[in-house]
ZATORRO-661685 format. One record per residue: x, y, z of N, C-alpha, C, O, CB in turn; residue number from 1. Coordinates in steps of 0.2 Angstrom, whole numbers, plus 5000, padded with zeros to 4 digits. Glycine has a CB too. Layout:
<milums>
X / Y / Z / X / Y / Z / X / Y / Z / X / Y / Z / X / Y / Z / NUM
...
</milums>
This chain:
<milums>
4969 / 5119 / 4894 / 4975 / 5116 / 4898 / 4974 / 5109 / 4899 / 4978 / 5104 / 4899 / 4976 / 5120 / 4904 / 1
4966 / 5108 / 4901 / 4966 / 5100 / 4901 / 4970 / 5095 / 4897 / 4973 / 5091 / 4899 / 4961 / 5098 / 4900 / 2
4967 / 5099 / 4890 / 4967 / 5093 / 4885 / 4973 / 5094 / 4884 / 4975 / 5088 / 4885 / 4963 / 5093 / 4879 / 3
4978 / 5099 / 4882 / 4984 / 5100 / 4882 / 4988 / 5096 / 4886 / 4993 / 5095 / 4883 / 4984 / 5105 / 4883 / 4
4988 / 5093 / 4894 / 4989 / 5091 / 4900 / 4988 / 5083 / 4897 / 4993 / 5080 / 4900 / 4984 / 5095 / 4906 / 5
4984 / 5081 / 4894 / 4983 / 5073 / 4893 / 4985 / 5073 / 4888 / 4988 / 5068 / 4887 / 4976 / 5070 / 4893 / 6
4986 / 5076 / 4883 / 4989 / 5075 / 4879 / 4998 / 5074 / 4879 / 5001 / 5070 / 4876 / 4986 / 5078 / 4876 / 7
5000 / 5080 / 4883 / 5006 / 5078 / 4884 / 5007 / 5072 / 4888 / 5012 / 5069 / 4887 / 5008 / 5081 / 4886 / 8
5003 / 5070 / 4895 / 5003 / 5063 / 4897 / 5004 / 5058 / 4891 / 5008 / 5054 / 4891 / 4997 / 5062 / 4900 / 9
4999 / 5059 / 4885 / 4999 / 5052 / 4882 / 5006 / 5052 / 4878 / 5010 / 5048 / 4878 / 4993 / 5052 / 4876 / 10
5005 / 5057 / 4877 / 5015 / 5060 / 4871 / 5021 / 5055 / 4877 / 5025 / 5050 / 4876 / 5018 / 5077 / 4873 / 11
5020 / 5058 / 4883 / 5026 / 5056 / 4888 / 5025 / 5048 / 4887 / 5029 / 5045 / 4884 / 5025 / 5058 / 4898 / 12
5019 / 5045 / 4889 / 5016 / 5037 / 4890 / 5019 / 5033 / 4882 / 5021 / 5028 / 4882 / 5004 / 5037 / 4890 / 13
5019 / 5036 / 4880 / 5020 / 5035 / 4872 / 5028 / 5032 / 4870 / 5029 / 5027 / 4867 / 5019 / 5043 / 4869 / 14
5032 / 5038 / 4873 / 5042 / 5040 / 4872 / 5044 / 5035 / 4877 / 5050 / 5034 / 4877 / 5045 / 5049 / 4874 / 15
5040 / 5032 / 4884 / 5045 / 5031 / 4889 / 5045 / 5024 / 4886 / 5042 / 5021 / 4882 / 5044 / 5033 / 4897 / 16
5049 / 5022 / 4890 / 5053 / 5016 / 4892 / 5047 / 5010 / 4893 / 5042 / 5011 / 4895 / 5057 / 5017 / 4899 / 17
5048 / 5004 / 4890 / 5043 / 4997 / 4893 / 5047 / 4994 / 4894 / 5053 / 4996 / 4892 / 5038 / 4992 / 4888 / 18
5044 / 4987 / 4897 / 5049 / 4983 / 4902 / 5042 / 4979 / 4900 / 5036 / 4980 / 4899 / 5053 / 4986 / 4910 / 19
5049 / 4972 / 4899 / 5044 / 4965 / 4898 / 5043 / 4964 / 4905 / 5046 / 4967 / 4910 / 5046 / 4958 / 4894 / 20
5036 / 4958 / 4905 / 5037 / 4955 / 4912 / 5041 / 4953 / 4915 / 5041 / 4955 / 4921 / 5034 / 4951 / 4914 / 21
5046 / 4948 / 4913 / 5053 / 4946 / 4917 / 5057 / 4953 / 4920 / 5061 / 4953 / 4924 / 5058 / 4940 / 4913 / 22
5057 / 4957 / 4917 / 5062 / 4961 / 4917 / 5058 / 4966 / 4923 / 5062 / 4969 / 4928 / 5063 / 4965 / 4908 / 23
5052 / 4966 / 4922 / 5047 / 4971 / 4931 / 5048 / 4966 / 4936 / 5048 / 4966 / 4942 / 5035 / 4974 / 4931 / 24
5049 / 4958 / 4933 / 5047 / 4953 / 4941 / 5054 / 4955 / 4942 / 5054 / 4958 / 4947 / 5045 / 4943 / 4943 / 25
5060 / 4955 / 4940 / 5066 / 4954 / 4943 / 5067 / 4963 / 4945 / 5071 / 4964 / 4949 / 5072 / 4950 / 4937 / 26
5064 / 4968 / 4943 / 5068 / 4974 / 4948 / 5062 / 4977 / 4953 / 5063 / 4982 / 4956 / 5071 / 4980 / 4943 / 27
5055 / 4973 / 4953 / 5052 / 4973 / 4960 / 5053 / 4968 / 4965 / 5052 / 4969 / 4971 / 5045 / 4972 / 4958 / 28
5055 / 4963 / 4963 / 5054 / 4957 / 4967 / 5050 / 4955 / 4969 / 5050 / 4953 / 4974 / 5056 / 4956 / 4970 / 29
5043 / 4955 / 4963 / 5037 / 4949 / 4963 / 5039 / 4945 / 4958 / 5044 / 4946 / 4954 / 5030 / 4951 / 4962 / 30
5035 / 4940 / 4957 / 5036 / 4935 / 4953 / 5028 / 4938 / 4947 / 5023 / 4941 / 4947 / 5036 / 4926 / 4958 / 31
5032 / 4933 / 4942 / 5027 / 4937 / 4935 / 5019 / 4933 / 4937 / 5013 / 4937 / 4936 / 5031 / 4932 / 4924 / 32
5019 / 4927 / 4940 / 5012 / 4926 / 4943 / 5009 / 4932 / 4947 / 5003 / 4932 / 4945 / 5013 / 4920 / 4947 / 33
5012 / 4936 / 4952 / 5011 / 4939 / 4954 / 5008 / 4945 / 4951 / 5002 / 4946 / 4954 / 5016 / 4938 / 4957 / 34
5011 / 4951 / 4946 / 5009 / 4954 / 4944 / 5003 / 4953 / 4939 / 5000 / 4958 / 4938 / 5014 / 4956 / 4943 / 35
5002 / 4948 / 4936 / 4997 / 4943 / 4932 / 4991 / 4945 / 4938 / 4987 / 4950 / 4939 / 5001 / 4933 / 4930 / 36
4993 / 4941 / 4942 / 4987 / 4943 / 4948 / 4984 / 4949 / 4950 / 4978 / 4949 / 4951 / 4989 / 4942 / 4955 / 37
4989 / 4955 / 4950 / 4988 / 4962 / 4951 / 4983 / 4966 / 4948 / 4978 / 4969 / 4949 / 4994 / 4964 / 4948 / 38
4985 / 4962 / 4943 / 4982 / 4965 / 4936 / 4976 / 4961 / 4934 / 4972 / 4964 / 4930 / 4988 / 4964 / 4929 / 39
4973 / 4955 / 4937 / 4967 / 4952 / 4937 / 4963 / 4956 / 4941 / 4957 / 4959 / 4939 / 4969 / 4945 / 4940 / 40
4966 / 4957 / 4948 / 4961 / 4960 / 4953 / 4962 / 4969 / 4955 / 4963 / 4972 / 4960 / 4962 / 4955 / 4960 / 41
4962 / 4970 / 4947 / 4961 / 4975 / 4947 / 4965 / 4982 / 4950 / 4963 / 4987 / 4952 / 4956 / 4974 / 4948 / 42
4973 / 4979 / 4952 / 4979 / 4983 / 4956 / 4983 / 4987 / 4949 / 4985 / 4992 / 4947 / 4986 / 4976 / 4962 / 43
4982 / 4983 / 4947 / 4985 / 4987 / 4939 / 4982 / 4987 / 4935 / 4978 / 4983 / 4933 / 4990 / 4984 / 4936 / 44
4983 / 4992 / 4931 / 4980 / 4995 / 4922 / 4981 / 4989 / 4918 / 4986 / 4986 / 4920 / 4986 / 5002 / 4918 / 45
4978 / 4986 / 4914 / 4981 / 4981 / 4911 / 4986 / 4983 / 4905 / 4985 / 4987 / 4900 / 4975 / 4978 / 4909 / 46
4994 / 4980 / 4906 / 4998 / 4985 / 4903 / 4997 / 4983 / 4895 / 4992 / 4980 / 4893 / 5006 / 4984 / 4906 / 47
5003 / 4987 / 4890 / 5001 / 4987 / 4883 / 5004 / 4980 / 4882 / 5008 / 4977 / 4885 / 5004 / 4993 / 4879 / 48
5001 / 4979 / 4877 / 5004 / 4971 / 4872 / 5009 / 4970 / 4867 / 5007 / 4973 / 4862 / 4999 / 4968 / 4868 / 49
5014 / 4968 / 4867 / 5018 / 4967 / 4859 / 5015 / 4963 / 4853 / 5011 / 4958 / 4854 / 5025 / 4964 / 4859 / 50
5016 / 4965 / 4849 / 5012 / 4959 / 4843 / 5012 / 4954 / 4845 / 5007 / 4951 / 4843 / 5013 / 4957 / 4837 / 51
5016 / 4951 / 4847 / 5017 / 4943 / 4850 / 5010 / 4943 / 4859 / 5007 / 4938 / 4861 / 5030 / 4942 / 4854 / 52
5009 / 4949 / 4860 / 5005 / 4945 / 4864 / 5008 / 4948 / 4871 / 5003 / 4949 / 4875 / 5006 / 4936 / 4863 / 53
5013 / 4949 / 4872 / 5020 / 4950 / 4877 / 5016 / 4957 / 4884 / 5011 / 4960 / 4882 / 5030 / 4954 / 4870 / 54
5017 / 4957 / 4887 / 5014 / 4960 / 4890 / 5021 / 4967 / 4892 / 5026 / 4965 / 4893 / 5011 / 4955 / 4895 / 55
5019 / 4974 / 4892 / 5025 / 4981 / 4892 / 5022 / 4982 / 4896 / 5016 / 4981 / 4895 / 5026 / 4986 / 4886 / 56
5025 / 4986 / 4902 / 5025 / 4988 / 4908 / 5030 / 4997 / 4907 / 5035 / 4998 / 4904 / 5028 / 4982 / 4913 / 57
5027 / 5000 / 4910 / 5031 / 5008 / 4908 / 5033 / 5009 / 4915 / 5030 / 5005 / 4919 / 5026 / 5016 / 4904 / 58
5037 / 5013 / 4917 / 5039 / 5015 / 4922 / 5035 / 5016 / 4929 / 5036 / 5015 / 4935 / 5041 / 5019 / 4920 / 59
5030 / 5020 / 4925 / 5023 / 5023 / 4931 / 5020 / 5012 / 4933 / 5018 / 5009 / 4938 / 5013 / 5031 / 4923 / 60
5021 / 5010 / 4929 / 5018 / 5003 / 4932 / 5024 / 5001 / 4937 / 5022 / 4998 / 4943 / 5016 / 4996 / 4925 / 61
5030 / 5002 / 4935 / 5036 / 4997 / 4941 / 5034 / 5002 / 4947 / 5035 / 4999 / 4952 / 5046 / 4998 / 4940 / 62
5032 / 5008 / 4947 / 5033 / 5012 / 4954 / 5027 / 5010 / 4955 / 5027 / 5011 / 4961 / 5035 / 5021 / 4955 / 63
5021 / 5008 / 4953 / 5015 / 5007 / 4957 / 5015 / 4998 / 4961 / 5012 / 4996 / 4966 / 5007 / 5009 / 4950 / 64
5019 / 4995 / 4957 / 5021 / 4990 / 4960 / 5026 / 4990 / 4966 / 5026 / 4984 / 4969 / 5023 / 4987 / 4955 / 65
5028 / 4994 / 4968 / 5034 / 4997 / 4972 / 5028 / 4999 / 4979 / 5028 / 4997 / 4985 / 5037 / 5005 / 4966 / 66
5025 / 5003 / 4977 / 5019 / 5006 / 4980 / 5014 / 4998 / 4983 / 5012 / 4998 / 4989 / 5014 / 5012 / 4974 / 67
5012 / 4993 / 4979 / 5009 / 4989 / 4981 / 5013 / 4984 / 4987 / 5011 / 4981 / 4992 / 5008 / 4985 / 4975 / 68
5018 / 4984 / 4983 / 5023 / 4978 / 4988 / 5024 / 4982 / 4996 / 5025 / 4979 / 5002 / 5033 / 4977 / 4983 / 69
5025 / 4989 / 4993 / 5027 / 4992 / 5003 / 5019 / 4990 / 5006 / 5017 / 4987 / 5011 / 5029 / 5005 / 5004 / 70
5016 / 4993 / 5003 / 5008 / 4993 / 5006 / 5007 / 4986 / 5010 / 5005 / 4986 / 5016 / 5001 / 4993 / 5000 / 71
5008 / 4979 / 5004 / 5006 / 4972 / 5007 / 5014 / 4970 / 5011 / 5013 / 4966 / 5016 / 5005 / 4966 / 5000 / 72
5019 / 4972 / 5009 / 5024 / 4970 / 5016 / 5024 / 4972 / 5019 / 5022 / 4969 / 5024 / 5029 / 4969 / 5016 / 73
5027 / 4979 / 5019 / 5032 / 4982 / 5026 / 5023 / 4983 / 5031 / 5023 / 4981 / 5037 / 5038 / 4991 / 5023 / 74
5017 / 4986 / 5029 / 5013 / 4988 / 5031 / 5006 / 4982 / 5034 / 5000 / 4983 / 5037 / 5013 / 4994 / 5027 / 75
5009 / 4977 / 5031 / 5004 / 4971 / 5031 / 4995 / 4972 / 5031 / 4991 / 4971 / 5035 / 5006 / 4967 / 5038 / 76
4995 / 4975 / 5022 / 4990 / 4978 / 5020 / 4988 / 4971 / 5017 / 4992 / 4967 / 5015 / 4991 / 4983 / 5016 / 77
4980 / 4970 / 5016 / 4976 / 4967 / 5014 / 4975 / 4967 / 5003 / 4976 / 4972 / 4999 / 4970 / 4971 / 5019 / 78
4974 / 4962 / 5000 / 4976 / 4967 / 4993 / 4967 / 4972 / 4992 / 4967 / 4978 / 4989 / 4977 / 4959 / 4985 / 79
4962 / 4969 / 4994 / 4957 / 4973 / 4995 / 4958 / 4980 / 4998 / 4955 / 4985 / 4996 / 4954 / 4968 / 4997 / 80
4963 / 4980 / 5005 / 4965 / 4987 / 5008 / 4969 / 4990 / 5002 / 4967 / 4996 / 5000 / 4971 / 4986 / 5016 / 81
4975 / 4986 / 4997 / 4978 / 4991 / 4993 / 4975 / 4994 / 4989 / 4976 / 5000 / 4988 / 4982 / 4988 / 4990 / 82
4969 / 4987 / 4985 / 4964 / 4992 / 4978 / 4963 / 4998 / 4980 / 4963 / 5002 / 4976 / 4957 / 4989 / 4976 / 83
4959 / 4998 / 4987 / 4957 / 5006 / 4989 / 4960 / 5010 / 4991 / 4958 / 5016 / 4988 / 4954 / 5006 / 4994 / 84
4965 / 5011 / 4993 / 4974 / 5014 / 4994 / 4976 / 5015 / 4986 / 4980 / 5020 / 4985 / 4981 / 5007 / 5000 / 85
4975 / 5012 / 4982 / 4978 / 5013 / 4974 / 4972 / 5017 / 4970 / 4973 / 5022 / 4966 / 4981 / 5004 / 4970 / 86
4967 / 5013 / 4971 / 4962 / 5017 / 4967 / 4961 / 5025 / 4969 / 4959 / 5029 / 4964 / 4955 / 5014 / 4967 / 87
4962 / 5027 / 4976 / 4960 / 5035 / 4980 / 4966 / 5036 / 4977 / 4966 / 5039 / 4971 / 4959 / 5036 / 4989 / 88
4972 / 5035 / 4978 / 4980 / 5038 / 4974 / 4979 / 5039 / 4967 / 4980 / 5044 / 4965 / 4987 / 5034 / 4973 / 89
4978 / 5037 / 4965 / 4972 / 5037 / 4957 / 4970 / 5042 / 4955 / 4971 / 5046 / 4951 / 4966 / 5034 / 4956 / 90
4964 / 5041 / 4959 / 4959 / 5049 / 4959 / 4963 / 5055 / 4959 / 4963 / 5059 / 4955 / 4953 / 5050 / 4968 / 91
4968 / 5055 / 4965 / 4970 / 5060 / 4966 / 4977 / 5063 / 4963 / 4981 / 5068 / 4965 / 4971 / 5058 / 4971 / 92
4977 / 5059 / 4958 / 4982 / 5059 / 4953 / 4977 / 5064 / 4947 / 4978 / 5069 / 4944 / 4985 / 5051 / 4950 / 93
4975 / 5061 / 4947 / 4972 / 5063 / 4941 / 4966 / 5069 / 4941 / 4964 / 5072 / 4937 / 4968 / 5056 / 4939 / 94
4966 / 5071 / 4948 / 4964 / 5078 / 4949 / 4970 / 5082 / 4948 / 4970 / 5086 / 4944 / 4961 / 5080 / 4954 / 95
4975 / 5081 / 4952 / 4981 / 5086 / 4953 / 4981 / 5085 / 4945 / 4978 / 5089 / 4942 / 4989 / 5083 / 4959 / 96
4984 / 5081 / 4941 / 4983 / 5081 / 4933 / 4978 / 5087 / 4931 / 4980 / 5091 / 4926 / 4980 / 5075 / 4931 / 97
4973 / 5086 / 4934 / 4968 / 5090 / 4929 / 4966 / 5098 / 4932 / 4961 / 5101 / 4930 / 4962 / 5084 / 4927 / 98
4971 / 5099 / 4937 / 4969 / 5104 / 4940 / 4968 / 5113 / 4938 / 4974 / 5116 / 4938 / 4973 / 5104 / 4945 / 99
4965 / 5115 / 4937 / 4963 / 5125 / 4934 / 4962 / 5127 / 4939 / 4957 / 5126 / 4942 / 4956 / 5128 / 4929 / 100
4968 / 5132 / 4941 / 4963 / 5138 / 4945 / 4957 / 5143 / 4942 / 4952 / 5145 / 4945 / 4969 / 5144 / 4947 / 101
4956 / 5143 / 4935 / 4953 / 5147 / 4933 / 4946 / 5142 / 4931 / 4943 / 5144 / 4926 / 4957 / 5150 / 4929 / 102
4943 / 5139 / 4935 / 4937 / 5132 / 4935 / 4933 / 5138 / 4939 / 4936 / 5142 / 4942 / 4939 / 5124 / 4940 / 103
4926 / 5137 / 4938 / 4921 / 5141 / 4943 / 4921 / 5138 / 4949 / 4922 / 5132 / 4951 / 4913 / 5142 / 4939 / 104
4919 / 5143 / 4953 / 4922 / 5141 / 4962 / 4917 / 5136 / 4961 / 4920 / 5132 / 4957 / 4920 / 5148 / 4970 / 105
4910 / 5134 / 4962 / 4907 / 5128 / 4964 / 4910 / 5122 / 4962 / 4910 / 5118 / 4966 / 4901 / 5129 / 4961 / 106
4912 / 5122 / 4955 / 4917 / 5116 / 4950 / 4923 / 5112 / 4957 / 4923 / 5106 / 4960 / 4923 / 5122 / 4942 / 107
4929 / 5118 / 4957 / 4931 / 5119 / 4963 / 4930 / 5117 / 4968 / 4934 / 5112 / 4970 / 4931 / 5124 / 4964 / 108
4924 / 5118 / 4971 / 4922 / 5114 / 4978 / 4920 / 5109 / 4977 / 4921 / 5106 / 4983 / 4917 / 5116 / 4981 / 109
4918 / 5106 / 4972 / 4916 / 5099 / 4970 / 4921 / 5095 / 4968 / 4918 / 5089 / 4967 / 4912 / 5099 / 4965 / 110
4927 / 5096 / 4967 / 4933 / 5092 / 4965 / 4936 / 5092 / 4972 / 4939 / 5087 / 4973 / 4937 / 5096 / 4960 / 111
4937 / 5098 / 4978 / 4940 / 5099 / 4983 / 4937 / 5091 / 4985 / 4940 / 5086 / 4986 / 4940 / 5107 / 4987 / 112
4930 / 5092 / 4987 / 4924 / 5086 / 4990 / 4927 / 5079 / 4988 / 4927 / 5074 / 4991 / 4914 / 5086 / 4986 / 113
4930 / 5080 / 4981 / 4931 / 5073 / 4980 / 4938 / 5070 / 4981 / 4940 / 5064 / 4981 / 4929 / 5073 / 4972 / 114
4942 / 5076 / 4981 / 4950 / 5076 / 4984 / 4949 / 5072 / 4992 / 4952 / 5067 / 4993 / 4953 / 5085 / 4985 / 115
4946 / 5075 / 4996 / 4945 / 5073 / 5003 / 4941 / 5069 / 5003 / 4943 / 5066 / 5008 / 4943 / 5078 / 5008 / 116
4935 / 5066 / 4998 / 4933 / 5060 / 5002 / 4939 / 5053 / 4998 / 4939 / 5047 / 4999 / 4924 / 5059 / 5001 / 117
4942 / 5056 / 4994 / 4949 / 5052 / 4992 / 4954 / 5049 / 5001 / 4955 / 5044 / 5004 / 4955 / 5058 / 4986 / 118
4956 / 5056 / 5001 / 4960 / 5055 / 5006 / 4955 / 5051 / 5012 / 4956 / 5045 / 5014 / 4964 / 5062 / 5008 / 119
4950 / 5054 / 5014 / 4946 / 5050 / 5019 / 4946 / 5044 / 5017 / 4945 / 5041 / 5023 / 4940 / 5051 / 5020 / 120
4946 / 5039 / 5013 / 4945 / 5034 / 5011 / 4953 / 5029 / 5013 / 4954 / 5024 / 5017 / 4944 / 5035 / 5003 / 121
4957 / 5034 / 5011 / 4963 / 5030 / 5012 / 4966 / 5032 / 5019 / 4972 / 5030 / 5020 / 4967 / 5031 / 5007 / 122
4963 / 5037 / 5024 / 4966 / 5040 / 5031 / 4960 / 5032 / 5034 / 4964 / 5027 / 5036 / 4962 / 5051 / 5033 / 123
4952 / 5030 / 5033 / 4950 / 5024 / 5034 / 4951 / 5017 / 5033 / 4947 / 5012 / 5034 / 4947 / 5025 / 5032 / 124
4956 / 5018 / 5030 / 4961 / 5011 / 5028 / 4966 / 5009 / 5033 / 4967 / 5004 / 5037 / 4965 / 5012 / 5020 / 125
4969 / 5016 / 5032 / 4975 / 5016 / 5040 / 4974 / 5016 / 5045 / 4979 / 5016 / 5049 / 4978 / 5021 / 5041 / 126
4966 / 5017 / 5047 / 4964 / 5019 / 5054 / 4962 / 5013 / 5056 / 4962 / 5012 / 5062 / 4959 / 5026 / 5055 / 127
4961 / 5007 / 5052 / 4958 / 5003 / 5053 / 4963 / 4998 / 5054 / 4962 / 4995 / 5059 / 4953 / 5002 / 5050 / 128
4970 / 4995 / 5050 / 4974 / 4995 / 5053 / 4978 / 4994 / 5059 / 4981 / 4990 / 5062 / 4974 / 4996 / 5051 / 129
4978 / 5003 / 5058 / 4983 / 5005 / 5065 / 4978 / 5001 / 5072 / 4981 / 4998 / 5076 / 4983 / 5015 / 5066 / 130
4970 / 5003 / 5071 / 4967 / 5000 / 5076 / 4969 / 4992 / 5077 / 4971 / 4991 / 5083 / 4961 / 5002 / 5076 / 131
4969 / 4986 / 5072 / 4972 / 4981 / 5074 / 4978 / 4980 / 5076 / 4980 / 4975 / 5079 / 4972 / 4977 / 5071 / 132
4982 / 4985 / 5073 / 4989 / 4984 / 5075 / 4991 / 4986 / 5083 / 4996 / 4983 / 5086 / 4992 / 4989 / 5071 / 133
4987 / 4991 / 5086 / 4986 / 4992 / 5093 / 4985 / 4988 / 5096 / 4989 / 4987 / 5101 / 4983 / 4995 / 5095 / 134
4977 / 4984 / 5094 / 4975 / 4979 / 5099 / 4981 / 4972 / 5100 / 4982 / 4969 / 5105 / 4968 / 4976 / 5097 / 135
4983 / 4972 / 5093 / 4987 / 4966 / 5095 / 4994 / 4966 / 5100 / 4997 / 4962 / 5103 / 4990 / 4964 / 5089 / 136
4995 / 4973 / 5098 / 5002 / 4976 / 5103 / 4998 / 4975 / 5109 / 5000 / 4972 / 5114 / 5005 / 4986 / 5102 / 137
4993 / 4977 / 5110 / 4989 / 4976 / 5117 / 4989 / 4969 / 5121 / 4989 / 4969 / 5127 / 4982 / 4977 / 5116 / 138
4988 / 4964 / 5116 / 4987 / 4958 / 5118 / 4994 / 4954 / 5119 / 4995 / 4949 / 5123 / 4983 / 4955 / 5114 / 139
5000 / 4958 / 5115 / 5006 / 4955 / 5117 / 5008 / 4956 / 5123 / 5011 / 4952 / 5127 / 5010 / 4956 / 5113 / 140
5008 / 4963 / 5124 / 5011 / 4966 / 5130 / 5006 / 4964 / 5139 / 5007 / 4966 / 5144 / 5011 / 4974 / 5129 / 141
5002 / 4961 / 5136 / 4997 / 4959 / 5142 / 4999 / 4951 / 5143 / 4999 / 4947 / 5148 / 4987 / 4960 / 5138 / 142
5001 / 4950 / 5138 / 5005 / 4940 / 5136 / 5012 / 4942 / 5142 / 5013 / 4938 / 5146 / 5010 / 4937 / 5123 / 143
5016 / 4947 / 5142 / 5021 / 4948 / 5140 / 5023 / 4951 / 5148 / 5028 / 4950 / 5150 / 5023 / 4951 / 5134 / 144
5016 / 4954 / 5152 / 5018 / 4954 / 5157 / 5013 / 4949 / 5162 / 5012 / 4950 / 5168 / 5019 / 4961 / 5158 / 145
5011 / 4945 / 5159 / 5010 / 4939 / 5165 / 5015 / 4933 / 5164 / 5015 / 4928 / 5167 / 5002 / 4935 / 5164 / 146
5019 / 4934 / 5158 / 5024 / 4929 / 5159 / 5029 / 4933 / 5162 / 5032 / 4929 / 5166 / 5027 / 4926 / 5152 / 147
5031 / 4939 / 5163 / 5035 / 4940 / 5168 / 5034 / 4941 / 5174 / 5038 / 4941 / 5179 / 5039 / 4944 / 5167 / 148
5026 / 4942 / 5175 / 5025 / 4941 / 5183 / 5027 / 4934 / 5185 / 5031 / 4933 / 5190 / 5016 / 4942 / 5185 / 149
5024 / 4927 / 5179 / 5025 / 4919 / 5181 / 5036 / 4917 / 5184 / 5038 / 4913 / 5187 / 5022 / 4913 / 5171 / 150
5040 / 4926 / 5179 / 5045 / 4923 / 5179 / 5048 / 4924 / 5186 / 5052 / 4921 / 5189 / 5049 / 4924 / 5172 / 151
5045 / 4930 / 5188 / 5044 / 4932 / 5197 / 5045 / 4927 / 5201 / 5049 / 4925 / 5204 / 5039 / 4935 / 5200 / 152
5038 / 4926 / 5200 / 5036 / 4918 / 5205 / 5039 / 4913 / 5203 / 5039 / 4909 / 5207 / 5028 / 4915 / 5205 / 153
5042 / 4912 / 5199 / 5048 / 4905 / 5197 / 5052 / 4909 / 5202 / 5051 / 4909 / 5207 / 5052 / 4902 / 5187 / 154
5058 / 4914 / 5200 / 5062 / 4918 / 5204 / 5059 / 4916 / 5211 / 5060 / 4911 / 5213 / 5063 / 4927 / 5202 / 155
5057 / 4918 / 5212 / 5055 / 4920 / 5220 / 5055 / 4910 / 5221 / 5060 / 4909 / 5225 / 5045 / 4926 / 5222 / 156
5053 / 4906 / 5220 / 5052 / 4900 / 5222 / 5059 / 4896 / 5222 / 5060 / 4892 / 5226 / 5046 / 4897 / 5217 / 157
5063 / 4897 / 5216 / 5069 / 4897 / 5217 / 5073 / 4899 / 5222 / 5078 / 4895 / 5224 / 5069 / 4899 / 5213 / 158
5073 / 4906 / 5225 / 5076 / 4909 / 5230 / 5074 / 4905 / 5238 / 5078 / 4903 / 5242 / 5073 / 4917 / 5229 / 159
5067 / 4904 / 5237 / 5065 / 4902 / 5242 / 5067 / 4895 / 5245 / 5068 / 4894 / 5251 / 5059 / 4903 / 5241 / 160
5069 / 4889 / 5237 / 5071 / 4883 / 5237 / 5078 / 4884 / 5241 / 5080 / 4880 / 5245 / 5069 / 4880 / 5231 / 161
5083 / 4888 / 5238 / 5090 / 4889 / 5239 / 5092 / 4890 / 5248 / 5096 / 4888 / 5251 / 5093 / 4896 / 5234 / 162
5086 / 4894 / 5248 / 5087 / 4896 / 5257 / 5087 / 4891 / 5263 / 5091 / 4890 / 5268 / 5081 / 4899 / 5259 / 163
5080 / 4886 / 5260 / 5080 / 4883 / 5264 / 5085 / 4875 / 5263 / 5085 / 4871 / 5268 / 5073 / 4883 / 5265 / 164
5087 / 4875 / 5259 / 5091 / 4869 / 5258 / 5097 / 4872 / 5260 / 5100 / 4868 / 5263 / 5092 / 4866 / 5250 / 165
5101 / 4878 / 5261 / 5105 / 4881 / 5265 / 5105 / 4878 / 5271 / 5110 / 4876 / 5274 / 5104 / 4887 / 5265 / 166
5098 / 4878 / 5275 / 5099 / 4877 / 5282 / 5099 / 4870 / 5284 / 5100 / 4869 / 5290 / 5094 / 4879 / 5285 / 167
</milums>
């Protein structure tokens, strides 16, 4: 089933779709420098080549780019945080790929080990994160209420000024 299983991977890898580089910067919204980079520091497979040299990107590359760009924008991931977050999705692809129930239990247990220290890897990416992300919420909201204590005491100094010029 393995081999069967990669091989129709290659058969699929093979029939789909490529996309030059301008054609993945314009429906990711990176720039072709950008993916060039990707692919330097090891975020991307290095895609296939046309005779000219040209660089083919298949589908599974636009959705991993997809996956890079949420990680480094919306989630304000490090690219070193992503390699590790993309390489454990990897692993974990490529087990669920290569999965037998009929594998001898020990085999089993030893793939499960490598399933979970995948996800641990990337549950340790998030956690570390989330922890800066806390502290910084911490330090805003600590900003945020000594300026409204300061906006009190203006209030009140204000109030106090109105009174006595009243009299």
């Amino acid at each position: 089933m393995n081999a069967n299983a990669d091989a129709q991977n290659a058969d699929t890898e093979s029939t789909t779709a490529r996309f030059q580089i301008g054609e993945v910067a314009d429906r990711t919204g990176v720039t072709q420098r950008t993916l060039r980079f990707y692919e330097e520091k090891g975020l991307l497979r290095p895609p296939e080549r046309m005779d000219g040299g040209f660089r083919l990107y298949s589908e599974t590359d636009v959705t991993r780019i997809g996956y890079i760009k949420q990680l480094q924008d919306l989630l304000g991931f490090t690219l070193s945080e992503i390699k590790d977050m993309v390489e454990a999705e990897d692993l974990l692809q490529q087990m669920s790929a290569t999965r037998r129930p009929d594998r001898e239990l020990n085999e089993r247990l030893q793939r499960s080990d490598q399933i979970l220290g995948a996800l641990t890897k990337q549950l340790d990416v998030v956690d570390h994160k989330v922890e800066h992300l806390t502290a910084l919420r911490e330090e805003i909201r600590t900003k945020m209420e000594r300026v409204t204590q300061r906006r009190v005491e203006i209030m009140n100094a204000l109030e106090q000024e109105s009174a006595v010029s009243e009299l």
